[in-house]
C-alpha positions, 0 to 999 in steps of 0.5 A: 490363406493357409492352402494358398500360402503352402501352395505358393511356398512349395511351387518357389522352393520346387521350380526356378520360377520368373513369375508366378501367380497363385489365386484362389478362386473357391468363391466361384464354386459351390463351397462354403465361404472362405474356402481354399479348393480351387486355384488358378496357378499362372507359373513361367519358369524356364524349366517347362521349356521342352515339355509338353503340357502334359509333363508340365502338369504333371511336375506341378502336380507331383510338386503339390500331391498332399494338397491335392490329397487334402483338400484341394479339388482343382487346379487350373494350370497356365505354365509358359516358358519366357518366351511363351510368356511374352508371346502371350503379352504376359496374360493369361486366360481368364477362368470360365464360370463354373457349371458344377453348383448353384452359384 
């Protein structure tokens, strides 16, 4: 839980967040057991109000760059505003299946 406890610290540190959720979700790849490669990040923050999708990932991104230099191979990003977070019934989409192994 390395990967996943220094994404969760540099996200508080780098956003004002009001909720936020951090999941590994490696075992649905085909990576060695205990990996840390794929994530789904649930993150509202207030600080995404006015941004396209597009700047929100990026910020997030920029914010996690050396874990996306070594070693983590995706992210899965659901960024809301609070509002957008209580329209959505505060939930996000689940993850599909991966159709990139043999798993």
């Amino acid at each position: 839980m390395i990967v996943q406890t220094q994404i969760e610290q540099k996200l508080n540190n780098g956003l004002v967040l009001t909720y936020s959720e951090v999941i590994n979700e490696s075992h649905m790849h085909n990576v060695p057991a205990d990996s840390e490669s794929h994530f789904k990040l649930v993150l509202v923050a207030n600080e995404f109000d006015g941004l396209s999708l597009v700047a929100r990932h990026k910020l997030i991104y920029k914010i996690l760059g050396d874990e996306l230099k070594s070693g983590v191979h995706a992210l899965a990003l659901h960024t809301y505003t609070e509002a957008e977070w209580q329209k959505k019934q505060e939930t996000a989409p689940e993850s599909p299946p991966c159709h990139g192994g043999s798993k």
